[in-house]
N, C-alpha and C positions, 0 to 999 in steps of 0.2 A: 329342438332337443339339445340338451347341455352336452359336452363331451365329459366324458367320466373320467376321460382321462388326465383332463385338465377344468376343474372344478373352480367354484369361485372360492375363494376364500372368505369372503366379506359374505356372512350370512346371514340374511333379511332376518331370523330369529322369528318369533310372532309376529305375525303381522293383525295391527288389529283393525278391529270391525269401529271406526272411530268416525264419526260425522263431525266434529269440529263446532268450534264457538264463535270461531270469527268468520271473516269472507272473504271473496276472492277478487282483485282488483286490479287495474289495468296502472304499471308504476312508465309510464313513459311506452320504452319500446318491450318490456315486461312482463310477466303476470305474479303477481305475489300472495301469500296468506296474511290476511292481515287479522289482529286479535285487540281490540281496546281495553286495556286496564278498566278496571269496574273504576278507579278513583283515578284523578289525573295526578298524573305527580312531572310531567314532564320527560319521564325517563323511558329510552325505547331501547329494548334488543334486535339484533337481528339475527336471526336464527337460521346458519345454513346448510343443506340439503348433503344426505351421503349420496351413493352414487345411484341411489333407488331414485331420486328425484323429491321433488318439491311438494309434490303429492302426497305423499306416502303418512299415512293416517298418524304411526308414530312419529314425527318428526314433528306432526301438528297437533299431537296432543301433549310434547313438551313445550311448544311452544303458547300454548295455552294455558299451562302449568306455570310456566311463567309471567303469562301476562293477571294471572291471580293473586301474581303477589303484586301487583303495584305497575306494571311495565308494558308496554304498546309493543308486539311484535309484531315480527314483518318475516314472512320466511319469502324470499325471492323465490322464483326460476333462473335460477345461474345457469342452466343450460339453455338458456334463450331460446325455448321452444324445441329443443330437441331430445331426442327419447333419451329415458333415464336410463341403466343398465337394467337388465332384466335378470332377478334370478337363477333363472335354469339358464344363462348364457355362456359360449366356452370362454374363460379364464384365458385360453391362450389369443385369442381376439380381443381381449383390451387395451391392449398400447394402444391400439389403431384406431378403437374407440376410445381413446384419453386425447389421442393428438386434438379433438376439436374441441372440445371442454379441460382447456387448459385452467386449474384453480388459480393461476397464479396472474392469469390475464382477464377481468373481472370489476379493473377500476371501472370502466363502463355503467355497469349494472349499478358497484356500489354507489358512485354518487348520483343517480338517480333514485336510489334508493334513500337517501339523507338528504335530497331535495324535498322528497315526498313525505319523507318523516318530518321535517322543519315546516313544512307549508302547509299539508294537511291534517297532522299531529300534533303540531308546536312542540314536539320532544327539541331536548336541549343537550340531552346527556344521553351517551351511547355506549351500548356494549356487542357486542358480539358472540353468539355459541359457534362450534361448529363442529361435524362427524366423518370421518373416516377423509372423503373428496374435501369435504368444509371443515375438517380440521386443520388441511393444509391452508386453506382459504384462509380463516381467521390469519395463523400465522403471516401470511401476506399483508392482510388490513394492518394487523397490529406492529409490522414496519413500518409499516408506509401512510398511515393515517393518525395523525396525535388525538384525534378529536375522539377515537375511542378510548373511553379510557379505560377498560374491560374486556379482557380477552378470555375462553376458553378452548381448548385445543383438543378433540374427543379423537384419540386412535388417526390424527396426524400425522406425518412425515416431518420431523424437525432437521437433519441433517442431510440436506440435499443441495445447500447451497453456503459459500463463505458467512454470508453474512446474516447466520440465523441470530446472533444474539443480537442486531440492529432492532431492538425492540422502544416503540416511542412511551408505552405504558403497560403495568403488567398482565400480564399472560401466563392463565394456569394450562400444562401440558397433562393431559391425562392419556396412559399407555395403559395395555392390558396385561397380564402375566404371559397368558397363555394364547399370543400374536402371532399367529403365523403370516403375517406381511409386514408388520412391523416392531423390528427384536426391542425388545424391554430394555436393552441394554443402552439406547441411545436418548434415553431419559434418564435412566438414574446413574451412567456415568459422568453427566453432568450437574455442575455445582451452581453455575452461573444460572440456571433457567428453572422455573419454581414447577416441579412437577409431583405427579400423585401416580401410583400405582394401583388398578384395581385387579385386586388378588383372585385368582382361578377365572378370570374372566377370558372370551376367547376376542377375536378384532370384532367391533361392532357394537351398538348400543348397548345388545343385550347377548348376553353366550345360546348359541344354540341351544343348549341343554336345558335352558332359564325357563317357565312356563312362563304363562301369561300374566299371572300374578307378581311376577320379577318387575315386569316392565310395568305394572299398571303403580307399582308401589317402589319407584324408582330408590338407590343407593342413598345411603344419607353421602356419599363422597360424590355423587352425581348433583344432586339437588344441591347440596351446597356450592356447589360448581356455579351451576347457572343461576344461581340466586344470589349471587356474590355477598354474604354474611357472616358466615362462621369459617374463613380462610384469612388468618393472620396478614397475612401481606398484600391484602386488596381491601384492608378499609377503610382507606379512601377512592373507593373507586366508584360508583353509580349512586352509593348511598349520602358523597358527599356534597 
């Protein structure tokens, strides 16, 4: 049972009834969702997990969403087999469940994940999404890895360390208005880092309030996100 009195904040929104296009497949010490572009173009995302896990129907029907426009996704298990957070879980027991699913310790996973993307895919060009746990993730890749050359950052943590602008290529930060775990105000008081705001929206892919029709017919500032197209300062990013 949740405590009431310490609620999650990060709300799973609909969840949907979603069986998936791609499959499930063993990346080393791993397991991932993989999706193949109907047409090869070379180009692979990686798509990763909020704190609901790897599984979770909506995360793989974005990343299905994407792989329709042209791109081979992969959504890992970054929690290397350990339970994802649960819903009804108390909010005040997450530190304790964060110490061992640190987003920021994760090189591991990803370059087995770009091994198996290069040898069993032949992708060449890479990008990265990620939500809430895997927003902060991305922003780790996107220091510390050049060969991404595509970054998104979904309801993220940007300032938690000196050196968040160490970025190797760009990286869109998308915040929500109405965050209650992450203030709005740590993206748009910054000049230096390319962010978007989506308006009345609460932390999470989709607002609680959002029916199911929200998430089935995703944001044109979402979609354009992980479709890397119509964002002035990423076009030469995947497409080029």
């Amino acid at each position: 049972m949740a405590n009431e009195a310490h609620p999650c904040p990060c709300d799973i929104g609909h969840k949907m009834e979603y069986g998936g296009m791609g499959r499930e497949v063993q990346v080393e010490h791993i397991k991932a969702y993989v999706t193949r572009s109907p047409v090869y173009a070379g180009k692979a995302v990686i798509v990763i997990q909020d704190i609901f896990g790897w599984q979770l129907p909506n995360t793989r029907y974005i990343a299905d969403m994407i792989a329709a426009n042209g791109y081979t996704t992969i959504v890992p298990d970054f929690f290397v087999g350990q339970e994802p957070w649960h819903p009804s879980g108390d909010w005040s027991t997450f530190p304790e469940w964060l110490k061992t699913r640190n987003s920021r310790k994760i090189d591991k996973e990803v370059d087995a994940v770009l091994r198996y993307l290069k040898q069993h895919c032949h992708a060449q060009k890479f990008g990265v999404v990620g939500f809430c746990w895997g927003g902060v993730a991305v922003h780790h890749i996107m220091m510390k890895y050049p060969e991404f050359r595509a970054g998104v950052s979904l309801y993220g943590i940007v300032k938690d360390s000196e050196d968040v602008y160490s970025l190797k290529n760009p990286t869109l930060f998308i915040f929500a208005e109405n965050d209650a775990v992450i203030p709005l105000e740590q993206g748009s008081m910054d000049t230096d880092l390319m962010t978007c705001n989506n308006c009345a929206m609460a932390h999470g892919t989709i607002s609680p309030l959002s029916s199911p029709q929200t998430w089935r017919s995703p944001s044109p500032t979402l979609w354009n996100s992980v479709h890397y197209q119509k964002i002035p300062s990423c076009n030469t990013l995947l497409h080029s």
